[in-house]
Structures are given as structure tokens and as C-alpha cells.
N, C-alpha and C positions, 0 to 999 in steps of 0.2 A: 615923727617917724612911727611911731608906736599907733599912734591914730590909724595912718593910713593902712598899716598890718592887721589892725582888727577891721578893719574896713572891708579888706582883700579875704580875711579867712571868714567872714561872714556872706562874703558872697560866692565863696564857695562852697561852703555850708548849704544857701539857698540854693546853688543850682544842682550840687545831689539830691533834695529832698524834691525840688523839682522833675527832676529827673529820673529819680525814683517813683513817683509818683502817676507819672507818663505812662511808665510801664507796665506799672499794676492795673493801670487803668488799662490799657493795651490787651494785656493779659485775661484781664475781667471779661472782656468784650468778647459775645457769642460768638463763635471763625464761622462761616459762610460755608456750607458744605454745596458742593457743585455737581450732580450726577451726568452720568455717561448718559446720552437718549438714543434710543432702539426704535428700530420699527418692526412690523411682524411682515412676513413675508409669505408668497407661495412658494412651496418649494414640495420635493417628493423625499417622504421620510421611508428609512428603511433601519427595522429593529434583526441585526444579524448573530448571526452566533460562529463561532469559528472550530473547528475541530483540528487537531492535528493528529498526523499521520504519515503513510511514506505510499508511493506508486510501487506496484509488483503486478506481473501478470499474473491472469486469473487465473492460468493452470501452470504451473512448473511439472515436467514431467523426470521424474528418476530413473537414468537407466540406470539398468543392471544386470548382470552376465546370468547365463542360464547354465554355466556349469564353472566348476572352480579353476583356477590354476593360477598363471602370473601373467601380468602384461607382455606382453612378445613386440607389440607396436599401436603406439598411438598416434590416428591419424586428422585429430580436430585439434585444436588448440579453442579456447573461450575466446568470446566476441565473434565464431566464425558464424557465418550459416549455415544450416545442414537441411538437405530433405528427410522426407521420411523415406526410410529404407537404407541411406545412404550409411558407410560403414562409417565406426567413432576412433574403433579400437580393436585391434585382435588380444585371443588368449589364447595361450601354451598351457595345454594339460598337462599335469605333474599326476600320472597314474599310482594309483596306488598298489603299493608290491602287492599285496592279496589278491584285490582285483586283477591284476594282470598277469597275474600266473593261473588263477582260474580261467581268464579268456584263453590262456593260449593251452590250458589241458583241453579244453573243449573242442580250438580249433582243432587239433592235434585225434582226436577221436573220432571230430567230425570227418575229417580225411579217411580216417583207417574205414570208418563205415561207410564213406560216399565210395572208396575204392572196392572192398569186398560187394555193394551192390552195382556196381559196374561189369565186377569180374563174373557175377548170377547173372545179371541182364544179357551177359554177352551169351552164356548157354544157352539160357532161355530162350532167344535170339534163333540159336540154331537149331532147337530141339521143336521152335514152334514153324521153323521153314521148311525143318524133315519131316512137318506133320505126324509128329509123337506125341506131342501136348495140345493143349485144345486152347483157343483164342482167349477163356477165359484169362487160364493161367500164367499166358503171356502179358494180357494187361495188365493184370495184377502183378508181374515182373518189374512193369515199367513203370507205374506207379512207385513202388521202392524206390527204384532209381532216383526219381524223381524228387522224391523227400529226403532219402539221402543228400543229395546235391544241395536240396535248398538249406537243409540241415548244415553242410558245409559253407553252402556264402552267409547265412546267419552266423554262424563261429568266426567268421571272417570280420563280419561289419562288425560285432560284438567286441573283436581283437581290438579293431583299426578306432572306436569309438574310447574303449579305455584307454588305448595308449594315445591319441593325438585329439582325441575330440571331432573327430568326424569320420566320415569314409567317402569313398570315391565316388558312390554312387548319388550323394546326397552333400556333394561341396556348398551348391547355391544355397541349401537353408545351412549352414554349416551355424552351431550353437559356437563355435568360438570366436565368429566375429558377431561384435555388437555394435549393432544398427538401434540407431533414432527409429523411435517410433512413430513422432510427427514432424511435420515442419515449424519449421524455429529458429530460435536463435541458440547456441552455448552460451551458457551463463557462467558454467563452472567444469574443469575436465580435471577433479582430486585427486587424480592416478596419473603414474608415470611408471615408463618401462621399467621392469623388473620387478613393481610392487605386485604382491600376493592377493588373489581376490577370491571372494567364494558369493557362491550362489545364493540367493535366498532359498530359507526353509523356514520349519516353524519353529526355530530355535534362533534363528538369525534372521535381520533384514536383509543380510543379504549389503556386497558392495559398492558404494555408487561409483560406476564408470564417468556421466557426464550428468549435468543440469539443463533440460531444453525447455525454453517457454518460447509460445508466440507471442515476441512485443509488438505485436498489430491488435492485440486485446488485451488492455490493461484495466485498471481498475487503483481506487485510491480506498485502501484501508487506514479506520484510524478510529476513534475515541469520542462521544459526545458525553456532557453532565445528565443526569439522572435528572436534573432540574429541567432541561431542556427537550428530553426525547422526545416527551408526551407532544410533543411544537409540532413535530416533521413526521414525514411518511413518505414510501416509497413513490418514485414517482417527482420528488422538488429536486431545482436544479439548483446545480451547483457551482460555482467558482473556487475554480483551484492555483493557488499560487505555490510555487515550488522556489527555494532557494537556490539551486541551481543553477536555475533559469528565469535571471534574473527579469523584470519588465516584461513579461510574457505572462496572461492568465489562461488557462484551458476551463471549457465546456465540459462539466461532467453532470450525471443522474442518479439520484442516489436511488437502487435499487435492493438495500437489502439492510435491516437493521436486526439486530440482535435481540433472540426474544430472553436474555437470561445476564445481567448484569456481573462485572467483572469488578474486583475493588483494588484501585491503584490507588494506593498512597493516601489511603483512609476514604475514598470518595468510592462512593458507584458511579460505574460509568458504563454504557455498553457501544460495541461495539457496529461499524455502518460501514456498507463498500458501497461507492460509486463509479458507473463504468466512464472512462473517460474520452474523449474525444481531441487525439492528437494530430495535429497533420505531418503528411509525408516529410513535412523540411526540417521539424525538429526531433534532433537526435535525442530519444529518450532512453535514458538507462534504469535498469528494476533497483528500487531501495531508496530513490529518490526522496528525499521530506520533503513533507511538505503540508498547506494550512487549507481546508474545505472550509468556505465562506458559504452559510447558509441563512437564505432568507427567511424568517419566522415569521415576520408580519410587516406589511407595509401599506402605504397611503400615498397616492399621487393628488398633486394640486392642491393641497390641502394649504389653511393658513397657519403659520408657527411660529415662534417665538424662542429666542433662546432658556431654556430650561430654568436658569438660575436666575429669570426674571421673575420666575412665579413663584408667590407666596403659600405655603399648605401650609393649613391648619384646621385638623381635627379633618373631616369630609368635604371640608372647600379650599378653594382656588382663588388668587386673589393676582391681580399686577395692578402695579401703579401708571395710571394714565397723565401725561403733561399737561396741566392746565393754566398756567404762567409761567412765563421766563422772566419777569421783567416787575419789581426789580429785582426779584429774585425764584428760582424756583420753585413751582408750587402741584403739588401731585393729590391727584386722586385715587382713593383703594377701590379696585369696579371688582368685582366678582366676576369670575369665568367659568366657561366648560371645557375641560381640557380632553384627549384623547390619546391617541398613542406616540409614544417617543421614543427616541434614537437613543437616548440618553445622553445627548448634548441639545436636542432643540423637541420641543414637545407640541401638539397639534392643538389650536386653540379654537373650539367649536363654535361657542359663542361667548359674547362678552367686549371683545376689541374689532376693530376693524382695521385694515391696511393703512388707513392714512394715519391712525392714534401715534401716536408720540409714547415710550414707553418710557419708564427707569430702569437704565442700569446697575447691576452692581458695583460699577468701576467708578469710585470718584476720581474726578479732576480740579487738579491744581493750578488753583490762583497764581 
């Protein structure tokens, strides 16, 4: 019995050390590494830069009342249309006690004086038809008259101007309703009946009745690196995509960059507008974000290769070309001339050709 048990534990013995041994060897043994193969391709590279920013028309126009008082009636609401000319808003003057006790001393004198030269005019009148006075003296009667009277409808409009904001004779240009100055859209009407408004002067701007822009010219303001301006100039086109609107790109022209650098959040950056090119069917609203895709440099037809095929070191370029598969991978380092890139696939001038077999970086598993 004893026999057969050392029998049994030496052959288990042997086949751990066996087996053990397998392993190590297994272990020992160089793994076969397998690369991914590439080919270079024609293809149109394009190196872009992106800006952000928001859509506003190019002119927003501020109305604002030309004499003070309070809202009496607002007759826009925002989002409407308006022509130019067309009314926004009326205002109710609130006269001021001083002022309007000097208009109506005035009117009040102008009367007494337009009446006392009416009462002279009438004698004069008779005294120059009993031919007692001489043609001169009667003109110069009625001259009086004359001034007197106009004397009084000045005291009049002067009255009717402080206490209401207009007069009778002069309703059409009347300074208390406020009319749009151009055609447009309402962007914005920050007043409601009853609010207080005053006039600009040089102490104040003055209150905004409404916000009018034409959004049939807009324009995409926004932000480029300092690294990048020196790239672009007036005159490159642009692609504009907006969040918004979603799957939609618009046509725009960058017409105008900033000769004088702004610092956001520790960078220099200046400032570019592009006019932009919207059609009739989409509904565009101002303030819109949105990202200016600009093209810096590009290459059509060219031949490329993915980026992180290529080897740098020091002022050369290197990939490894296939030159067996069989029985195992086998690569050559060829020297290239590389050119401009996307920053995912870069232009390979010379060096490879389209049919070459390249190395990837991806290996594949056995």
C-alpha cells in the first residue's frame, strides 16, 4: 500500500514541475505583436478655426421721446413690424407749474395788446378814409395790428405746447407721438402705460420708448485667438452654425476685424463681424449663438495619411512602410515630406505612395 502512495505523490510531483515548467517556458517566449495596416489616401484637407459668438442686426435703432411726460398709450408690442413713420407710442405732458403759469401770463398780455391794437387800427382805419392822415401812417397802423395778432397766436401755441405737447396747427409733426424712424422689426417696447419718460439732454440719455432693427441685415459678432488673426482677413468666407437651428449652416463674410485686442479670461482675443446670408424661410431671431467655422488654410487632392502614423524626430518625418506579412510582420522606416494638416490626417509630399501598406498604431489581437 505504501508503495503504490509514493508512487501516486511522485507522480504528482512530476506533473507540477512539468507543468510548471510549460509555463515559464510559455511566459519566456517573445508574444507576436500584430499591427493595424493603413493606406494613404487622396482626400481635401482643410485646417479651420472656430470663433464663437451670437447673430444681432447691424443697426439696432433706440427710440426715444423728444419731450418728457408719461405713457398715455402704447400702440406696438415686440416681434411686431413697423414702418418708418408709423406711431409706437403716445406721451401726455405733465407741464410744469412755472412754465405754465408764464405761458398763460403771456397769453393773457398778448390779448390785452392784440386787442388795444385792434381798437388803434379801427381809428386809423377812419381817420385814413376821412383823409386826415396820410397812407404812410395807416400802413404803419396795420403793421401793429399785425404783430400784435401774431404776438397773440405765438402766446397761444406757446400755452397749448406747455400744457399738452402740441398745438393745433402743427398735430402731424406732433413731438408727443413717437414714431420709428426706420423700417424694422420691435425687438424690445421697456415702457408701459403710465411709466414716466424724459427726453434726452446732456445730462441724460434720455428714455427708451422701443428697440427697432432690420433683421434683413444681420451680421455674426463674436471672438478669434490672438494666435490665429494674423490667418484671416476681410473678405474669407465663412460657415455659421447656430444652436438654435439645429442642421442648418448659413453663408456668411467676414467683413470687419478688430484693430485693437480685448483680454477674456487671461487670453487676447479680438473682435470680427460677418455679414450673413439668411433666406426668406428661416425665422431668425437677434442674440442667437452661435460658432463661425473659418477656413485658414487648405489642400485639395492631395495625398495623406493619418497623423499618428508619422514618426517626428528632431526636423524629419518618418512612417513605417509593410514589407512582409508572412510569417510575421515586417516594417520598414522610409523618410517623408510632410505638409499641412487637419490635425487628424496630415499631407504626405513625398516619401509613400497610394498603393504602400502603412503601420498603424492600433495593435491587434491574436
Amino acid at each position: 500500500m505504501r508503495k503504490y502512495l509514493k508512487i501516486t505523490l511522485l507522480a504528482v510531483v512530476a506533473i507540477i514541475l512539468i507543468g510548471t515548467f510549460v509555463f515559464l517556458y510559455q511566459k519566456s517566449r517573445p508574444k507576436e505583436v500584430v499591427y493595424e495596416i493603413l493606406k494613404a489616401e487622396v482626400t481635401d484637407l482643410r485646417k479651420t478655426t472656430v470663433a464663437t459668438g451670437k447673430v444681432e442686426p447691424r443697426d439696432e435703432v433706440l427710440i426715444k421721446p423728444q419731450i418728457s411726460g408719461i405713457i398715455d398709450e402704447v400702440y406696438k408690442e415686440a416681434g411686431q413690424s413697423v414702418k418708418k413713420g408709423e406711431v409706437i407710442a403716445k406721451v401726455k405732458v405733465i407741464p410744469e407749474l412755472g412754465s405754465l403759469s408764464s405761458a398763460e401770463s403771456r397769453l393773457r398780455l398778448a390779448e390785452i395788446n392784440a386787442g388795444q391794437a385792434e381798437t388803434d387800427f379801427s381809428r386809423t382805419k377812419k381817420l385814413y378814409e376821412g383823409k386826415m392822415i396820410s397812407r404812410e401812417e395807416y400802413e404803419k397802423g396795420e403793421v401793429a395790428l399785425k404783430q400784435a395778432l401774431e404776438e397773440r397766436q405765438a402766446a397761444k401755441d406757446n400755452l397749448e405746447i406747455t400744457r399738452d405737447g402740441i398745438t393745433k396747427n402743427s398735430a402731424s409733426f406732433s413731438s408727443t407721438m413717437i414714431r420709428s424712424t426706420i423700417d424694422g422689426l420691435i425687438l424690445d417696447v421697456p415702457i408701459k402705460e403710465g411709466n414716466s419718460v424724459i427726453m434726452s439732454n446732456t445730462f441724460n440719455d434720455g428714455t427708451t420708448i422701443a428697440t427697432v432693427a432690420n433683421m434683413n441685415d444681420l451680421i455674426f459678432r463674436g471672438n478669434i485667438d490672438e494666435t490665429e488673426v494674423g490667418r484671416i482677413h476681410e473678405g474669407m468666407p465663412v460657415k455659421l452654425t447656430i444652436g438654435a437651428l439645429q442642421n442648418l449652416t448659413f453663408d456668411a463674410t467676414l467683413e470687419y476685424i478688430s484693430p485693437k485686442a480685448t483680454e477674456n479670461n487671461g487670453a487676447n482675443q479680438f473682435e470680427i463681424k460677418a455679414a450673413i446670408v439668411v433666406p426668406d424661410s428661416v425665422p431668425m431671431r437677434s442674440g442667437y449663438s452661435a460658432n463661425a467655422e473659418i477656413v485658414l488654410q487648405r489642400a485639395d487632392g492631395v495625398l495623406a495619411v493619418p497623423e499618428s502614423t508619422v514618426e517626428f524626430s528632431g526636423d524629419s518625418t518618418f512612417v513605417y512602410v509593410l514589407t512582409d506579412s508572412v510569417p510575421q510582420q515586417a516594417f520598414k522606416r522610409v523618410p517623408v515630406v510632410t505638409g499641412m494638416s487637419d490635425g487628424i490626417k496630415i499631407e504626405i509630399k513625398q516619401g509613400v505612395t497610394a498603393q504602400d501598406k502603412l503601420r498603424g498604431t492600433q495593435e491587434i489581437n491574436l
